[in-house]
N, C-alpha and C positions, 0 to 999 in steps of 0.2 A: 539747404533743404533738398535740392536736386543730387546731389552726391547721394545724403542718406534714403532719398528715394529710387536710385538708383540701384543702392545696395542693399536693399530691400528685393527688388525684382532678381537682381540676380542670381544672392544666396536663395530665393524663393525656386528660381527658375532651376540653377542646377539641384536642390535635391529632389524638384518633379521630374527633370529627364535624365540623368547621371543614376544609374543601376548604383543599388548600394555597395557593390564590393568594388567600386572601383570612383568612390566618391572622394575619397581622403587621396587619390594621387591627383584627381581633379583638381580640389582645392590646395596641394603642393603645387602643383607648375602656374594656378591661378594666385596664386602670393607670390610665388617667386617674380611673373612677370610684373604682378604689378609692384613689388618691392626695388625692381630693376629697371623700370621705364623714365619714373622721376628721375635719379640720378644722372642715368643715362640723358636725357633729355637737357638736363641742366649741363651738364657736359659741353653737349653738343651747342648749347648756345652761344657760348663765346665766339668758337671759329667759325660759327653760321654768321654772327652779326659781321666779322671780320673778312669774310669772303663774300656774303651777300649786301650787307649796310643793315642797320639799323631796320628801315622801315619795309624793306623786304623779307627779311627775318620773320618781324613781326605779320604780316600781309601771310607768309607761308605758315607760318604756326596758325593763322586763322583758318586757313584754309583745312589742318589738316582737321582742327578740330570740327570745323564744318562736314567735313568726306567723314569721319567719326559719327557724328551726330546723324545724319542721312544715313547709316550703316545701321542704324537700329533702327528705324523706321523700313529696312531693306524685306519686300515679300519673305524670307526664310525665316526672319523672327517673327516677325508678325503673325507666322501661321502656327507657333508654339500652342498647341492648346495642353492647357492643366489636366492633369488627370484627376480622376476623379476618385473620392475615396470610397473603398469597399465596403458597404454596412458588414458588422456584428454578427455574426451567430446569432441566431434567436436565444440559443441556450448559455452565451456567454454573458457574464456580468460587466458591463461596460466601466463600472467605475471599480479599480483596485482597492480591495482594503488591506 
């Protein structure tokens, strides 16, 4: 539930502050990273547990997820306000037929 609400705010968030001509490279290097983090990550945990132990491993992946979590709550995002949307033309028809 936290993922999909997650990914909620954030497709939400980049198409309120990402300019529309430059919204499709945004969400390229944003799939890529996150197509590439798992892996990467999973990688890395073998020779992490074989150079730190087991429960240091563990202890630092908490952490980082911790320093992540505190990183969205950091003043810069917090202070994202939604734009707002422009009424209508008086003289336009709001619903296409």
């Amino acid at each position: 539930m936290g993922v999909e609400q997650a990914g909620v705010a954030w497709y939400s968030t980049l198409n309120e502050q990402v300019p529309e001509d430059r919204l499709a490279r945004v969400y390229a290097y944003d799939d890529l990273g996150s197509h590439l983090a798992l892996p990467l990550a999973q990688f890395a945990a073998g020779p992490a547990v074989l150079l730190l132990g087991l429960q240091a491993t563990l202890y630092a992946a908490a952490a980082l997820i911790l320093l992540a979590t505190l990183a969205m709550v950091a003043p810069s995002i917090r202070a994202l306000n939604p734009k707002t949307a422009e009424p209508l033309p008086a003289s336009e028809d709001p619903v296409p037929r």
